[in-house]
C-alpha positions as CSV (number, residue, x, y, z in Angstrom):
1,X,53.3,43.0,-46.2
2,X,54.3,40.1,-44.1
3,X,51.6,37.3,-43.4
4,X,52.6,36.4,-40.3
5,X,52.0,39.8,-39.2
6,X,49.2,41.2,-41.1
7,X,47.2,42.5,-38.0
8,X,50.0,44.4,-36.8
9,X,50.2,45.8,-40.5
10,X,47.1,47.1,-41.3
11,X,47.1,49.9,-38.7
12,X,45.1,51.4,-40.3
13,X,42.2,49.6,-39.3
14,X,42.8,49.4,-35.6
15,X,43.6,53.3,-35.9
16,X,40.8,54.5,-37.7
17,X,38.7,52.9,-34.7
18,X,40.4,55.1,-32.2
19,X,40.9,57.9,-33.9
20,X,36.9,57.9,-34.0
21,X,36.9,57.4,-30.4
22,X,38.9,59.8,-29.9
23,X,37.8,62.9,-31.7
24,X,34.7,64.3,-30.9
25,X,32.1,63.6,-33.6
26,X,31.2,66.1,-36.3
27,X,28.1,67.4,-34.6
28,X,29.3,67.9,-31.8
29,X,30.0,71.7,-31.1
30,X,31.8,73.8,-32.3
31,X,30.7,71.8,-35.1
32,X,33.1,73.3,-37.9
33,X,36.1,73.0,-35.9
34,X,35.9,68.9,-35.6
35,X,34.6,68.6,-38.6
36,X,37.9,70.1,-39.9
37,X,39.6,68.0,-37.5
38,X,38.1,65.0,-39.1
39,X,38.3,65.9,-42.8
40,X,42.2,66.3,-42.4
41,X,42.4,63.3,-40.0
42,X,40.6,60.8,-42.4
43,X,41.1,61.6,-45.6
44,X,43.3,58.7,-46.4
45,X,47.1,58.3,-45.7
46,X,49.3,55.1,-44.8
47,X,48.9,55.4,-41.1
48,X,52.8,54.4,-41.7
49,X,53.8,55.8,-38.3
50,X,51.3,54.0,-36.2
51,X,52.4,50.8,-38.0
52,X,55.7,51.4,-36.7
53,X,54.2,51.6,-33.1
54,X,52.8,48.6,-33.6
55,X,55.8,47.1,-35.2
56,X,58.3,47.8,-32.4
57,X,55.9,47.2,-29.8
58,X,55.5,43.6,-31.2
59,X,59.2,43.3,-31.1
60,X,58.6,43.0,-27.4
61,X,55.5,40.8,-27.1
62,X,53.0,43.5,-26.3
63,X,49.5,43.4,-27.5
64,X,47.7,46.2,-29.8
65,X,45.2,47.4,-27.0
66,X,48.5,48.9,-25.2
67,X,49.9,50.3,-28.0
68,X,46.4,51.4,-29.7
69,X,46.3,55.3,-27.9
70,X,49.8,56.1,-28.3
71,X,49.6,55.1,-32.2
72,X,46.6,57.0,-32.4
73,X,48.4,60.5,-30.2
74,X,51.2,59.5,-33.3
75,X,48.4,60.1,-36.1
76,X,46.6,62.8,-35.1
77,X,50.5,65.0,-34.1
78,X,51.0,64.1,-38.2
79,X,47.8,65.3,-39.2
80,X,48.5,68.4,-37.2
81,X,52.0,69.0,-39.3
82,X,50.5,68.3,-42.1
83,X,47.6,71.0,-41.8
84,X,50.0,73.5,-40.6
85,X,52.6,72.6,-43.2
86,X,49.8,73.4,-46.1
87,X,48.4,76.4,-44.7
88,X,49.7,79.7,-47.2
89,X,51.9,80.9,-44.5
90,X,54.0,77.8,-45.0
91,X,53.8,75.6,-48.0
92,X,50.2,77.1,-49.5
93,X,49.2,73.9,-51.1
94,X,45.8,73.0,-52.4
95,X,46.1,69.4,-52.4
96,X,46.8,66.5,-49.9
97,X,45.9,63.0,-49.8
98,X,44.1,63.4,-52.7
99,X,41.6,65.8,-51.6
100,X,41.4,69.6,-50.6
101,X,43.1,70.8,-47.8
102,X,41.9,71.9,-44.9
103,X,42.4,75.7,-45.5
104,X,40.8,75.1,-48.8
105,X,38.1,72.9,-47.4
106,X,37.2,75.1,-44.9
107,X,38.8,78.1,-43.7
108,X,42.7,79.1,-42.7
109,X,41.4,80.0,-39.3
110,X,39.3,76.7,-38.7
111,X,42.5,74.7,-40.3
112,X,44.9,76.4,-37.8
113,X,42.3,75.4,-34.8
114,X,42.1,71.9,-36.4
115,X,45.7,71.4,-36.0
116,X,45.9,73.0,-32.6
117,X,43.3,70.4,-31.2
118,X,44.7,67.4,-33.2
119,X,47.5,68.1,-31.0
120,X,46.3,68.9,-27.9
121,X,44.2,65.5,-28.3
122,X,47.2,63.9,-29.3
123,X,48.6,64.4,-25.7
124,X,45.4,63.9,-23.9
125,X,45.2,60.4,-25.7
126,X,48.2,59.4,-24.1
127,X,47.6,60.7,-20.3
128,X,44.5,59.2,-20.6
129,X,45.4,55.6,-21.3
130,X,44.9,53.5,-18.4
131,X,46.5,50.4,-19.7
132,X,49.8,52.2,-19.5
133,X,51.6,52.9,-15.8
134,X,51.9,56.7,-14.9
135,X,55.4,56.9,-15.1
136,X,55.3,55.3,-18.4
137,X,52.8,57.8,-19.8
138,X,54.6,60.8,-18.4
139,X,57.8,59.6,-20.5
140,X,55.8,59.0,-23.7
141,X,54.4,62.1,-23.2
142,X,58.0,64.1,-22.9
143,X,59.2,62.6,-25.6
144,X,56.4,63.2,-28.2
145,X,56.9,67.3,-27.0
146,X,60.7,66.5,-27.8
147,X,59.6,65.3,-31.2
148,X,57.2,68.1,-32.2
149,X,58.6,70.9,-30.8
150,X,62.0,72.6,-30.3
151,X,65.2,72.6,-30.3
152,X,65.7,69.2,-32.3
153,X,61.5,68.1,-33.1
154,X,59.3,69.0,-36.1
155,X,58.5,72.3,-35.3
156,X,62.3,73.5,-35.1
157,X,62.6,71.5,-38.4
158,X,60.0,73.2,-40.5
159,X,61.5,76.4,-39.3
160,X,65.2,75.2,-40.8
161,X,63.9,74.0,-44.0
162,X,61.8,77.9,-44.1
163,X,64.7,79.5,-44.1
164,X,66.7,77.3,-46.5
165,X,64.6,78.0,-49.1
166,X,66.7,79.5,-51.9
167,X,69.8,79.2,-50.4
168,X,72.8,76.8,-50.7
169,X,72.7,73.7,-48.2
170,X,75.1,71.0,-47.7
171,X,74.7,67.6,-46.5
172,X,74.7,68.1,-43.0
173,X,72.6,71.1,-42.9
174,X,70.3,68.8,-45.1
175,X,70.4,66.4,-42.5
176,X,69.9,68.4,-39.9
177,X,66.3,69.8,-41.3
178,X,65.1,66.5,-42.0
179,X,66.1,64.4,-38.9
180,X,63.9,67.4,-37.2
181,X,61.2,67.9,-39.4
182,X,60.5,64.1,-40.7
183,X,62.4,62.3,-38.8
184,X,61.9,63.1,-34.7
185,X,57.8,62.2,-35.1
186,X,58.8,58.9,-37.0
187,X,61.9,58.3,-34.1
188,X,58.9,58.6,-31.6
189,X,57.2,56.6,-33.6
190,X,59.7,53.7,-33.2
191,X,60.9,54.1,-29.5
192,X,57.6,54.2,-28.4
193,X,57.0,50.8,-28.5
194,X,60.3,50.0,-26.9
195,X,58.9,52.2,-24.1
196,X,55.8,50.1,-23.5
197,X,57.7,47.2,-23.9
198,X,60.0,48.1,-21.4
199,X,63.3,47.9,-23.8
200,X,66.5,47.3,-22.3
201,X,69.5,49.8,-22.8
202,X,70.8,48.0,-25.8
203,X,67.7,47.1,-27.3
204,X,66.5,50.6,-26.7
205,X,69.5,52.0,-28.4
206,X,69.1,49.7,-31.4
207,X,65.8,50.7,-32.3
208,X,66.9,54.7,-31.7
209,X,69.9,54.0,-34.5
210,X,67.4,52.3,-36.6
211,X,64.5,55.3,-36.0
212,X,66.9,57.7,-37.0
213,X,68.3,56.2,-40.5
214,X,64.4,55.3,-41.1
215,X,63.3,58.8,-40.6
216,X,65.8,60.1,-43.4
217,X,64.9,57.2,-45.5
218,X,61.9,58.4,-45.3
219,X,62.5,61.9,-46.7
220,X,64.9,60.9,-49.3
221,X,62.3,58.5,-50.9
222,X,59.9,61.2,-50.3
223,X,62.5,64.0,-52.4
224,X,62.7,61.8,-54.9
225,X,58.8,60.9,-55.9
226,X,58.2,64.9,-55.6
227,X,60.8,64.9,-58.5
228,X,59.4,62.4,-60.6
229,X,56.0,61.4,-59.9
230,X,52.9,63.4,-61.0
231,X,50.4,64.9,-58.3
232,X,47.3,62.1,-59.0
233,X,50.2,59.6,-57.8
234,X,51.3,61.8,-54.7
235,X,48.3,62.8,-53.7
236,X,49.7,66.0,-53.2
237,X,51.0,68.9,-55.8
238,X,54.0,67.2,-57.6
239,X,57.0,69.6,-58.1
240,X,56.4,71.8,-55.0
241,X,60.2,71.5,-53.5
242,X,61.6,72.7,-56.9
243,X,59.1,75.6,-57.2
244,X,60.2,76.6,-53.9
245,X,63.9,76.0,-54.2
246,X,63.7,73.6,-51.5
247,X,66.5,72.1,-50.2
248,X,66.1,68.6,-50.7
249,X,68.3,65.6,-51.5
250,X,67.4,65.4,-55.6
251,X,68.1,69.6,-55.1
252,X,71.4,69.0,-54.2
253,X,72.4,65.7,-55.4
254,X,69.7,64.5,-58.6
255,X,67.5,61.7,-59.2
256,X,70.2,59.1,-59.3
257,X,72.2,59.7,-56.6
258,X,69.4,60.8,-54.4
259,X,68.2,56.9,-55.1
260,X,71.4,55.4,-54.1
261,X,72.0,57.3,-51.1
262,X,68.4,55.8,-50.3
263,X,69.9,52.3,-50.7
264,X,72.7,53.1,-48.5
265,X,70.3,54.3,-45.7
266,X,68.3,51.5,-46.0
267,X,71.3,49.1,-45.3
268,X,72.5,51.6,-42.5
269,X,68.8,50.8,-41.0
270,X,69.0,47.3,-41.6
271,X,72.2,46.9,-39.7
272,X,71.0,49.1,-37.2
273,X,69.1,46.1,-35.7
274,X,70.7,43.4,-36.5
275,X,71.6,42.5,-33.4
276,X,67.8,42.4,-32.1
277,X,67.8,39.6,-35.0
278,X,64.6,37.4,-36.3
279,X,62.5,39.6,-33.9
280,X,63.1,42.9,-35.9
281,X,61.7,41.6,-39.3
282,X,58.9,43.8,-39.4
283,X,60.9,46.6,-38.4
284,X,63.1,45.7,-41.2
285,X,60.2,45.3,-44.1
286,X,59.3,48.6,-42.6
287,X,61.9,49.9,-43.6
288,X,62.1,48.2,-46.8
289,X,58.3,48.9,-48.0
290,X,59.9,53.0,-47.0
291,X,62.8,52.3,-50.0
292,X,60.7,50.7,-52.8
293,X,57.3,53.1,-52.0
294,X,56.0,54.9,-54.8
295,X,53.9,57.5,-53.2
C-alpha cells in the first residue's frame, strides 16, 4: 500500500463504520433477517471496491465523508451477489470468506431476504446522502441499477456464465460474462468517484477505459487462484469453476497463459490513465495489488 495514502487505503476501516450505521442492528426486528444481513456483510473481505471509490475520488481532491455512503451502497450491492451467488440454486457453496455461508448459517430463505435488503439499502444509502447534490445522487443511483442489473450489469452476467456451464466459450463470449458479472459493480466502483468529483469528459473517459480492463483483471487473477490455491487460502471452496465446467480463463487457456493475459491487462489498465498522470497512482497500485494478489 502506498504511504502517502494509507487513509484512503484502508477502506476498510472507514466502511465498516458505515456499514454499521447503516444496517439496522442485530436486535432489531425481524431479528434473523439483519442478523443475516450482518453475518454476510462482516465477515471479512478486502473492501477492494470501496477502496476504489475512495481511490478515484481522491484523484479529484474530494474528501472521504463524500465518498463514505456511496462506498458503503458499493459493499453492501457485493455482499448481496455474493449471497445470491452461493445460495444452491446458483453456485451451492458452503464456504466464503472463511466462514459459512449465509444459507448455511442460517436459512436459504433468510439468505435470499438478506441479499434483497443489502440491496435495497444499498440504494437508500445513496438517496440519502445529503453531502451529495440531487442531481448527483439520482446519476449514481442509475448507474449502480446499470451495474447490477440487466442488460450489461451483474445480474445479466451471472445469467451468461449459468448457461455457459459445460459448454464451449470463446474469448469474447468469456469477455462478455465477465465484464457483466465482475466487472460492471467494480466499473461503478471507479466512475463513481469521478461523479462526485465532477470529472471532465476526458478524465471521465479515462477512468471508464481503466474500470473496464481492471474489472477483467480482476477475474482473470481470480480464475487463476481457483486453479491453484487451496480453499484455507481463498476463503472459499477451491476448484469450484472446474467442478462446474465453468467457463473461465485457465478453462480455456491454462495456468500460464491465463497469467500472461493478466500481465497484458494490467499494462492495458495502466495505459488507460496515463494521461491523468502522477494523480492516478493509486488507481494504478490498484490495479497492481489486483495482478500480484494471492487470494
Amino acid at each position: 500500500m502506498l504511504a502517502s495514502s494509507v487513509h484512503y487505503f484502508s477502506a476498510a476501516e472507514f466502511v465498516d463504520e458505515a456499514l454499521d450505521r447503516l444496517i439496522p442492528a442485530a436486535d432489531v426486528e425481524p431479528k434473523r433477517l439483519h442478523e443475516a444481513m450482518r453475518w454476510s456483510t462482516f465477515a471479512g473481505g478486502k473492501r477492494f471496491r470501496p477502496m476504489l471509490v475512495f481511490a478515484s475520488g481522491k484523484l479529484f481532491g474530494i474528501k472521504i465523508p463524500r465518498l463514505l455512503n456511496t462506498a458503503a451502497a458499493v459493499e453492501m450491492m457485493h455482499t448481496f451477489s455474493l449471497i445470491h451467488d452461493d445460495l444452491p440454486a446458483m453456485d451451492n457453496d458452503e464456504l466464503r470468506r472463511g466462514k459459512p455461508t449465509c444459507h448455511i448459517k442460517f436459512d436459504e430463505a433468510t439468505a435470499i431476504l438478506a441479499g434483497d435488503g443489502l440491496q435495497t439499502l444499498a440504494f437508500k444509502a445513496i438517496s440519502d446522502d445529503e453531502l451529495l447534490d440531487a442531481s448527483m445522487r439520482l446519476r449514481l443511483v442509475s448507474e449502480l441499477a446499470a451495474a447490477t442489473g440487466t442488460p450489461t450489469g451483474m445480474v445479466a452476467g451471472q445469467q451468461l456464465d449459468i448457461e455457459a456451464e459445460g459448454r464451449e466459450v470463446d474469448d469474447m463470449g468469456l469477455e462478455a460474462i465477465h465484464r457483466a458479472k465482475t466487472g460492471a459493480l467494480i466499473r461503478f466502483s471507479a466512475i463513481a468517484g469521478a461523479i462526485i468529483g465532477s470529472a471532465d469528459e476526458a478524465e471521465f473517459a479515462a477512468i471508464e477505459r481503466f474500470a473496464d480492463r481492471l474489472g477483467l483483471l480482476f477475474q482473470i487473477t481470480d480464475d487463476v487462484l481457483d486453479a491453484t490455491k487451496s480453499s484455507e487460502v481463498l476463503g472459499k471452496t477451491a476448484g469450484k469453476d472446474a467442478a462446474m465446467a465453468k467457463a473461465t480463463y485457465v478453462s480455456i487457456h491454462g495456468v500460464e497463459e491465463g497469467k500472461r493475459i493478466a500481465e497484458q491487462t494490467f499494462n492495458d489498465a495502466r495505459d488507460a490513465i496515463a494521461s491523468l498522470g502522477s494523480r492516478a497512482d493509486d488507481l494504478v497500485e490498484i490495479a497492481r495489488m489486483t495482478l500480484l494478489r494471492s487470494s
